[in-house]
C-alpha positions as CSV (number, residue, x, y, z in Angstrom):
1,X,-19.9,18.1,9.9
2,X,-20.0,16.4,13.2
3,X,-19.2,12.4,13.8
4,X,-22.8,11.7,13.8
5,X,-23.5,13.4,11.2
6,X,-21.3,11.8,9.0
7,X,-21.7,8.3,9.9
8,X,-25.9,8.9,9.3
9,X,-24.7,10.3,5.7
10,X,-22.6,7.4,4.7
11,X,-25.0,4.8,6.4
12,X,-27.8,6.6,4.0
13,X,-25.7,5.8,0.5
14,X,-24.4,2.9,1.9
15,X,-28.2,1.2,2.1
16,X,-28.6,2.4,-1.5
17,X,-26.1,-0.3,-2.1
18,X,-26.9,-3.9,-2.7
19,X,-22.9,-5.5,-2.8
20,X,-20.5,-5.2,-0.6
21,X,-17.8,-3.7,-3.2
22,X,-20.0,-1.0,-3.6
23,X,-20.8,-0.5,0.0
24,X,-16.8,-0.8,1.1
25,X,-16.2,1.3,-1.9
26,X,-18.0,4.1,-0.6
27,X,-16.3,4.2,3.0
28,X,-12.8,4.3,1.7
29,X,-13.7,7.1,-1.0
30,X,-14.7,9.5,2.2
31,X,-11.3,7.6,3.9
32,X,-9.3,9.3,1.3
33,X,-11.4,12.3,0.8
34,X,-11.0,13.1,4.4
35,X,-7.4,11.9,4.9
36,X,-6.3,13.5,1.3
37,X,-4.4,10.1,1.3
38,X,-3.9,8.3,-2.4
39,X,-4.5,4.6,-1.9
40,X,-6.9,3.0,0.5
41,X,-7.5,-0.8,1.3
42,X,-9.8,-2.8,3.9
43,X,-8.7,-6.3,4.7
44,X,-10.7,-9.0,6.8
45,X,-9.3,-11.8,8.8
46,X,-9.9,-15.0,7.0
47,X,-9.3,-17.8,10.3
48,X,-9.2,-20.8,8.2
49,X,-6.3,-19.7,6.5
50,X,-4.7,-17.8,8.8
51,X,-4.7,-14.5,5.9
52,X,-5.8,-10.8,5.6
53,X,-6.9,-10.7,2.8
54,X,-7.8,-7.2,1.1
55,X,-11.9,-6.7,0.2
56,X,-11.3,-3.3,-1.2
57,X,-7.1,-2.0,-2.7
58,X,-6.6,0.9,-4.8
59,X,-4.3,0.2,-7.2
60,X,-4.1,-3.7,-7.1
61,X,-5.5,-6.0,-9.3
62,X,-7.1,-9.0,-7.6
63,X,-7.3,-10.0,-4.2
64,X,-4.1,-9.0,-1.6
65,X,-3.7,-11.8,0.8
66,X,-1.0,-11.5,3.6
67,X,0.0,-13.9,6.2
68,X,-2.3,-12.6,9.4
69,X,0.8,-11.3,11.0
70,X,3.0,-9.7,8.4
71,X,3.9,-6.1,8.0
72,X,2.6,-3.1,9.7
73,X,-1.5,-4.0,8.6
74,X,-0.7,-7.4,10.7
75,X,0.4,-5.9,13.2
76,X,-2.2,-3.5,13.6
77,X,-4.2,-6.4,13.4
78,X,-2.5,-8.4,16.4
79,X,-2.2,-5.6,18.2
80,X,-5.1,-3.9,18.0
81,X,-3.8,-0.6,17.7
82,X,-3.3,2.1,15.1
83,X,-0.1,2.7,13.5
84,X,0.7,6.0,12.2
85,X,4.0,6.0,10.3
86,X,5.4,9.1,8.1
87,X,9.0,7.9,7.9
88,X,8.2,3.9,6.6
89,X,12.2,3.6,5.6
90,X,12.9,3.5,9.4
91,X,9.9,1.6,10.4
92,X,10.8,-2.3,11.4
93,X,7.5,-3.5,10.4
94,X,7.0,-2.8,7.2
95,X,7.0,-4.9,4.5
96,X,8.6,-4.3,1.0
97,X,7.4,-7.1,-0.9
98,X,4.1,-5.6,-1.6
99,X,5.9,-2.5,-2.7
100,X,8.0,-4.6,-4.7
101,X,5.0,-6.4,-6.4
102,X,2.7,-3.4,-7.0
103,X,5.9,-0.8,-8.3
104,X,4.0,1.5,-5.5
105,X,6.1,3.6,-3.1
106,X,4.8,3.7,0.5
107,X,6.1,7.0,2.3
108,X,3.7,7.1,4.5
109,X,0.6,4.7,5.9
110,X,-1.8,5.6,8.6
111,X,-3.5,1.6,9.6
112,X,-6.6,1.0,11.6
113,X,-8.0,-2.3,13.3
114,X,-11.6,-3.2,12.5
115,X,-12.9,-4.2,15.9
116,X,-16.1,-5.4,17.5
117,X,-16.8,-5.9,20.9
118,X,-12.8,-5.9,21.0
119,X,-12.6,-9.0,18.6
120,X,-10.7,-8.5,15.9
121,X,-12.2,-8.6,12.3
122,X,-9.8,-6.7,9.5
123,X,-8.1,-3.3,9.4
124,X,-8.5,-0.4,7.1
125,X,-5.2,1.2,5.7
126,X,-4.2,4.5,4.1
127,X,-1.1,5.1,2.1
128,X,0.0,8.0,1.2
129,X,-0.2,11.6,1.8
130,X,1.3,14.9,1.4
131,X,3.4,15.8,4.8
132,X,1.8,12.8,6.3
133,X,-0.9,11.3,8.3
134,X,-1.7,13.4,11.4
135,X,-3.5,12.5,14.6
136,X,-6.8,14.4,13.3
137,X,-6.9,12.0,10.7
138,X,-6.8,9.0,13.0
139,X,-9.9,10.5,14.0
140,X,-11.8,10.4,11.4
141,X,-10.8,7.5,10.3
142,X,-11.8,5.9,14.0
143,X,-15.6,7.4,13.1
144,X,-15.4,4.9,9.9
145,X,-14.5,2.0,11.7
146,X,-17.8,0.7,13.6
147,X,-19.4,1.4,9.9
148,X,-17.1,-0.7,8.5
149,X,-17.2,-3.7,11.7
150,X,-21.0,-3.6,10.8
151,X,-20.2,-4.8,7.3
152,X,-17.5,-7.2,8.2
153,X,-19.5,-9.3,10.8
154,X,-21.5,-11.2,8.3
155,X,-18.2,-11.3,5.9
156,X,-16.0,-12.6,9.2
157,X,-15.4,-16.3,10.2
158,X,-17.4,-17.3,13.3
159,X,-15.1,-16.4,16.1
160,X,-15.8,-19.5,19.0
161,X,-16.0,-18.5,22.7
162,X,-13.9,-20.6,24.2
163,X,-10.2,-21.6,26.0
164,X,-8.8,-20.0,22.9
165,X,-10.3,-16.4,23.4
166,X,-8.3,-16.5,27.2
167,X,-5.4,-17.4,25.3
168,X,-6.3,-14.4,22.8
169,X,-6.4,-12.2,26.0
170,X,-3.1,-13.6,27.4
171,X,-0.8,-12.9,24.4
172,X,-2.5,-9.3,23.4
173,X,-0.3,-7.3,25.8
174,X,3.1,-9.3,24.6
175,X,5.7,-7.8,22.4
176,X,5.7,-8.6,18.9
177,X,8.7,-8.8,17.0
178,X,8.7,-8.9,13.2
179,X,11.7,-9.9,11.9
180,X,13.7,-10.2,8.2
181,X,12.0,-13.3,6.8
182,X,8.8,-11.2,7.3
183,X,7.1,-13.7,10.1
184,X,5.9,-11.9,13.7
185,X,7.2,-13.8,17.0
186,X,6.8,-13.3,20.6
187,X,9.9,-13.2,22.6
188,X,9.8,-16.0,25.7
189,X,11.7,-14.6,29.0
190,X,14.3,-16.6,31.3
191,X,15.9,-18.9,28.4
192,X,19.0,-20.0,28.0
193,X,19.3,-18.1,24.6
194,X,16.8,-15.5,23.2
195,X,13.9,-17.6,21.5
196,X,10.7,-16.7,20.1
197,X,7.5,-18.5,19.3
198,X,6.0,-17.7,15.8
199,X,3.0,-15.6,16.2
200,X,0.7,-17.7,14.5
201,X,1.5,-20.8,16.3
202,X,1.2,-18.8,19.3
203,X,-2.9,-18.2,18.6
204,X,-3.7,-22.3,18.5
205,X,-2.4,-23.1,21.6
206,X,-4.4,-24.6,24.2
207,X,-4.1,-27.4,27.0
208,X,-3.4,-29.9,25.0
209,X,0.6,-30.8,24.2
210,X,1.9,-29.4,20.9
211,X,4.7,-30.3,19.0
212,X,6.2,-26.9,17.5
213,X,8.6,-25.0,16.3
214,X,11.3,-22.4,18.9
215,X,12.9,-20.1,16.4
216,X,16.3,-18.2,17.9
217,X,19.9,-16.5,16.5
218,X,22.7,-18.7,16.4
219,X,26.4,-17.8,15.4
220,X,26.3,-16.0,12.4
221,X,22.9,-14.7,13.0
222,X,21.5,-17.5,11.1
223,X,17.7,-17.7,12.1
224,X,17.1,-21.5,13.4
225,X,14.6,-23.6,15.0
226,X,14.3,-26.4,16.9
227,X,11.2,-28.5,18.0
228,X,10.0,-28.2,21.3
229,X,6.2,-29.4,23.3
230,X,4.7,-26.7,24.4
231,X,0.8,-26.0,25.9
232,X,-0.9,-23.2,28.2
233,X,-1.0,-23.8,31.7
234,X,-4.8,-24.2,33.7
235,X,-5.0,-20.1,34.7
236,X,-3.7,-19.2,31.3
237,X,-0.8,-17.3,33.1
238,X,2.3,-19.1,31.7
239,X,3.3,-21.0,28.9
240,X,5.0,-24.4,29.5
241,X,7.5,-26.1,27.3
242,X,9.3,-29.1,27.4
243,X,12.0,-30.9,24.9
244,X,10.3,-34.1,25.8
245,X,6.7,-35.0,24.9
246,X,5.2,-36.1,28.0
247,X,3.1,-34.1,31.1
248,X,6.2,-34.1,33.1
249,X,9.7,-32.2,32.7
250,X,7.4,-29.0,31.7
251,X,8.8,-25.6,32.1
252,X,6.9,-22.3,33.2
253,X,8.0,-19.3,31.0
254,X,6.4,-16.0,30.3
255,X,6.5,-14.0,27.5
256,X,8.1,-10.3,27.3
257,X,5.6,-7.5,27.8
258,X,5.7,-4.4,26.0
């Protein structure tokens, strides 16, 4: 069966389906029938609060909501790239507590971004399969995708074009570090001391002067922060911080690229 003619079979049952449960339900049975993975779950990006939160989970009762930036479906999410991962007890990313919660072992997880028009609207994960996720599998999950982006739009928060989709642009191609309390930062460049900028603090910056929070290692490895005033500067090249709120004793820093 060819790419096109799958997508025209699963659009075909899909428009037999009047809920979206039902619809979502049918695009991660052929995920897993394709894959041969064992669990499958799409999440959508909920802006307000600043969650993925899971439309469709195998194996979990309820709604999963994660912080938008947590484990290796965040950053699929913030990255906009697959992750393919057959070894998850050396991967850096990913979180246990979800493990921990459900009593489910992840070996291995194969994670997708839901895009459209390059904005970011969920991700579809697979968990789960004998020897692993392969490249070919990537594939066909990649064919599912725009099926599922049509379904999300109407589900997805209105996304606002404005100074915030440059900053969106800006931080895309920065490193991402997730670290042990489980919260993604990016790394800023020519500091004193290594500091990072959480990433969700990161997306609601703008011209205007913010109070926030500079996390970074001190002796002992303790994890601290301290507050800071930060904003973007006019070309959206650099970001600017100061210790002092005020427009003047601003400096320029970038942040590390990958």
């Amino acid at each position: 069966m060819t790419a096109n003619e799958l997508v025209d079979l699963l659009e075909k049952k899909i428009l037999k389906e009047t809920s979206l449960k039902d619809k979502l339900s049918i695009i991660a049975s052929y995920a897993k029938k394709l894959t041969k993975a064992e669990r499958c779950s799409i999440f959508i990006f909920d802006k307000e609060k600043d969650q993925l939160q899971s439309l469709y989970s195998d194996g979990i009762k309820g709604t999963l909501k994660l912080k938008s930036n947590v484990g290796i479906v965040g950053y699929t999410f913030h990255k906009k790239i697959a992750v393919l991962e057959n070894n998850i007890s050396k991967s850096p990313i990913f979180c246990k507590a979800v493990d921990q919660k459900s009593g489910y072992t992840t070996k291995h997880v194969l994670s997708i971004p839901i895009l459209k028009d390059n904005k970011r609207l969920g991700v579809i994960q697979l968990l789960n399969k004998e020897n692993g996720f392969t490249s070919r599998d990537q594939q066909y999950i990649n064919i599912l995708v725009s099926l599922l982006s049509s379904l999300l739009i109407p589900q997805a928060t209105n996304v606002h074009k404005s100074l915030q989709d440059d900053v969106d642009i800006y931080l895309e191609d920065k490193k991402l570090y997730l670290m042990e309390d489980g919260n993604a930062y990016y790394k800023i460049l020519n500091m004193q001391r290594e500091y990072y900028i959480g990433a969700d603090k990161c997306y609601r910056l703008d011209l205007e002067i913010k109070e926030i929070a500079l996390y970074y290692y001190a002796m002992g490895d303790e994890f601290l922060s301290k507050k800071v005033y930060v904003k973007i500067d006019d070309q959206i090249e650099s970001i600017l911080i100061s210790e002092q709120n005020g427009n003047e004793n601003f400096e320029k820093y970038s942040l590390e690229k990958d």
